[in-house]
C-alpha positions in Angstrom: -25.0 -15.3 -63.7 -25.9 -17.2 -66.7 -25.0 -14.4 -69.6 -23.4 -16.3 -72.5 -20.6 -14.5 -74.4 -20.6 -15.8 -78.3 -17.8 -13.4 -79.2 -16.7 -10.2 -80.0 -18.7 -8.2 -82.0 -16.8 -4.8 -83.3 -13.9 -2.9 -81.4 -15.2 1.2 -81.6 -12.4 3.1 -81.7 -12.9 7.2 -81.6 -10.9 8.8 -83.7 -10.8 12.9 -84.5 -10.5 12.6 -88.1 -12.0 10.0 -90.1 -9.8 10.4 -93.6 -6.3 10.8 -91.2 -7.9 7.6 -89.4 -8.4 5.8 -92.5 -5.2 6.3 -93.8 -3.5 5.8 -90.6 -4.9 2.1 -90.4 -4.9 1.2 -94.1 -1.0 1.5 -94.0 -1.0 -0.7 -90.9 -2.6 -3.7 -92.8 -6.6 -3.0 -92.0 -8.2 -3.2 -95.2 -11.3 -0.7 -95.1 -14.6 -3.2 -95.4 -17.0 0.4 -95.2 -16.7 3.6 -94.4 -20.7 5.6 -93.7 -19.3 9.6 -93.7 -23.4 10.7 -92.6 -22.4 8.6 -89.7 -19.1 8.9 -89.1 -17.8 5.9 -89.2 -15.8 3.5 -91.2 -15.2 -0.4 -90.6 -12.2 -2.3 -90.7 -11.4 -5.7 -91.4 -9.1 -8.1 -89.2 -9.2 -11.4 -90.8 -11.8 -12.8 -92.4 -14.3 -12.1 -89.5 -17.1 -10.2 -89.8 -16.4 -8.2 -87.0 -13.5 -5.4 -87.2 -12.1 -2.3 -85.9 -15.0 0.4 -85.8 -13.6 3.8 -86.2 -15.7 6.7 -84.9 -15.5 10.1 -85.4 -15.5 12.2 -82.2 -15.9 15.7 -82.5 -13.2 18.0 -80.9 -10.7 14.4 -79.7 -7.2 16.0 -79.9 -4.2 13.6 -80.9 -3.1 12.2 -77.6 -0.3 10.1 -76.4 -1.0 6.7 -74.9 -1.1 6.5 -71.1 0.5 3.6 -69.0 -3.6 2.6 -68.8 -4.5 3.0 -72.2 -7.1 0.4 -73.1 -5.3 -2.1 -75.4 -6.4 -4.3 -78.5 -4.3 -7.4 -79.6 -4.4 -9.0 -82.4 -2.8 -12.5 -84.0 -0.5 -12.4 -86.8 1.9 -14.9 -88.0 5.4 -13.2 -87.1 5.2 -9.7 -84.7 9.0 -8.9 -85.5 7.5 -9.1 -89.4 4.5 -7.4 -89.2 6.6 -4.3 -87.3 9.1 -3.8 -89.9 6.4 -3.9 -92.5 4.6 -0.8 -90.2 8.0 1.1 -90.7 8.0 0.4 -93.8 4.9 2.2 -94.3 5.7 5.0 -92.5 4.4 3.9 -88.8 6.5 3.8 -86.5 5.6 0.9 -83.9 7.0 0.7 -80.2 10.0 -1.9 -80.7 8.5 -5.8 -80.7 9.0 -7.2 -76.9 8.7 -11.2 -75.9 5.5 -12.6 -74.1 4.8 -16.1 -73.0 3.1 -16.8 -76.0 6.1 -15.1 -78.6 6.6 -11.9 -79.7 4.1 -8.7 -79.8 4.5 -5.3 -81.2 2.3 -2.3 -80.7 1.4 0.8 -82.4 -0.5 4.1 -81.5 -2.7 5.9 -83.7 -2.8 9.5 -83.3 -5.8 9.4 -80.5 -4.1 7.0 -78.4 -5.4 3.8 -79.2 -3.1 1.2 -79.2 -2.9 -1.9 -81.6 -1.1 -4.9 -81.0 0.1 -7.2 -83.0 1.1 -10.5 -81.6 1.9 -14.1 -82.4 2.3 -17.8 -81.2 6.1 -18.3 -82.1 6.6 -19.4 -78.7 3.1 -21.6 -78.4 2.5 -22.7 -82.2 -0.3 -25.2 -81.2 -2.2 -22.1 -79.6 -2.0 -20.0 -83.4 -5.0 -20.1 -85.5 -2.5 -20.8 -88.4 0.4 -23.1 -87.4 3.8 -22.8 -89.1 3.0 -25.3 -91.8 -0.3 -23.3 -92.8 -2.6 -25.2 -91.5 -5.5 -23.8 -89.4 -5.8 -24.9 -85.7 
C-alpha cells in the first residue's frame, strides 16, 4: 500500500451537550477556535495547529464512564503533574498523573467518556517539541 499519512486532521469527539461540552474543555485549557450551533459543533484548539478537538453534538449520548477500552487522545504539554493540579484547580478532577517511558501523563474524562491525556517528555527532553530551555525541537 502506498497511502501517505500527512497528519492528523481534527479529533471528533461526540458530546450530548454542546454548552456543558464547551465549558467542560474551556476549563481544561482548550481555547474554543469556533463553535457552528446549526451544526452542532464547536472546535477546539491544541497548540497552535490548525487542527483541534472537534466536539459533536449527538442526540440522546448519556454521560458515561470510561471503559478499560475507551479510545484515548494524548496530548504534549510541558509538565503533566502541572497541567493536573491546574485541572483541579478548575474544578476537574483528573485521574492522579502516572509515569510512562517518556515522563509523566495525566488523564481526564469528560462527561461522555472521552478521555484526554495530558502528557510530557520529562523523562525524554530531546523527544518534546519544546525542550526545557524553551527552545523548539
Amino acid at each position: 500500500m502506498s497511502l501517505q499519512l500527512l497528519g492528523f486532521d481534527n479529533v471528533l469527539l461526540p458530546v450530548g451537550d454542546l454548552d456543558e461540552a464547551v465549558d467542560f474543555y474551556e476549563r481544561a485549557g482548550f481555547p474554543l477556535s469556533f463553535r457552528l450551533d446549526e451544526a452542532g459543533i464547536a472546535l477546539l484548539k491544541v497548540g497552535d495547529e490548525t487542527p483541534g478537538v472537534l466536539l459533536r453534538h449527538e442526540a440522546g449520548l448519556l454521560p458515561r464512564t470510561p471503559g478499560p477500552w475507551t479510545c484515548r487522545v494524548w496530548l504534549e504539554v510541558p509538565d503533566a503533574r502541572v497541567a493536573a493540579r491546574e485541572l483541579t484547580a478548575a474544578g476537574i478532577a483528573p485521574e492522579p498523573p502516572f509515569s510512562v517511558s517518556t515522563g509523566w501523563t495525566v488523564e481526564l474524562a469528560d462527561p461522555w467518556g472521552n478521555v484526554i491525556g495530558f502528557t510530557d517528555y520529562s523523562k525524554r527532553p530531546t523527544l518534546a517539541r519544546v525542550h526545557p530551555a524553551g527552545t523548539h525541537a
